[in-house]
N, C-alpha and C positions, 0 to 999 in steps of 0.2 A: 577604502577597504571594501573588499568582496561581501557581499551579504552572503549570509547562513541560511542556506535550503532547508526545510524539516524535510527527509523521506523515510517512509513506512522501510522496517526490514522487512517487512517480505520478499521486494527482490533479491536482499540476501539469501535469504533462505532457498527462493527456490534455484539459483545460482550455485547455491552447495547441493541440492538436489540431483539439477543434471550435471554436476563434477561427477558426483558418486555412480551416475546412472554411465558415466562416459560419454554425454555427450558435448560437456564440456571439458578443452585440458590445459591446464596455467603453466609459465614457465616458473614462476616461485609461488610458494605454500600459499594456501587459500587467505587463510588469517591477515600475511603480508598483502596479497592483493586487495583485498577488500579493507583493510585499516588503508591503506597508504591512496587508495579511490578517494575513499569517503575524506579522510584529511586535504587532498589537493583540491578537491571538490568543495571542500567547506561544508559538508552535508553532516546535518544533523539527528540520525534516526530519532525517527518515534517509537515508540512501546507499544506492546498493546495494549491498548485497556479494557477491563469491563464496557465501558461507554462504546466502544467500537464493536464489540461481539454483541452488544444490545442492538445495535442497530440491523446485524447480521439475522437476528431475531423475526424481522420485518422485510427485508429485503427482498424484492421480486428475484424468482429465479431467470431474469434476463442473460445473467449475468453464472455459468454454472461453474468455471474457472475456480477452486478458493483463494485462489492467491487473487486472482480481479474482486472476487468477493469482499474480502478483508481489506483491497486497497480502497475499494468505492466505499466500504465500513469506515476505514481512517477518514476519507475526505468528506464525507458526509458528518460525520460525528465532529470532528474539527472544524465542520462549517467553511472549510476552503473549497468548495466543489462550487461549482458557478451554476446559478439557481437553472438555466440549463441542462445543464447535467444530472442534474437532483430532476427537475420534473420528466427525464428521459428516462432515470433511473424506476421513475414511478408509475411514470405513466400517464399523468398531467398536472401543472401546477394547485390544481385543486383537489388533488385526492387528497389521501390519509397522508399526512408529514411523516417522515423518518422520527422515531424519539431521539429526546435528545438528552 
């Protein structure tokens, strides 16, 4: 059996974004493309939580996107970001850590 992806909705969101804006156009209703993605996919959003906008708290503005914002938020806060990416995120393995 397929394993279960966790992903952040924010690519949801910003996906309904540029629908609205026209720069994206579906052949069937948003809700059906995105439930019937996310099911064949086996993807299982995250939420937001507190714990993820705390990190947002701290966050270098490298990064000025909010939707990249809150995605490096989820992976950092979730502890899935590859200690790479977190001391790139920061700026080096030995500065100030994200809270957690």
């Amino acid at each position: 059996m397929p394993i279960t992806t966790s992903k952040s909705v924010r690519p949801a969101q910003e996906i309904a974004i540029k629908i609205s804006l026209g720069k994206y156009t579906l052949t069937e209703p948003y809700e059906v493309f995105m439930e019937r993605g996310i099911a064949a996919n086996r993807f299982r959003l995250l939420s937001l939580e507190i714990k993820h906008t705390t990190v947002l708290t701290s966050l270098p503005f490298h990064h000025r996107d909010p939707f990249d914002r809150l995605l490096v938020a989820q992976a950092i806060a979730r502890a899935s970001a590859p200690a790479g990416f977190i001391a790139m995120t920061y700026g080096t393995l030995t500065g100030p850590c994200p809270p957690t």
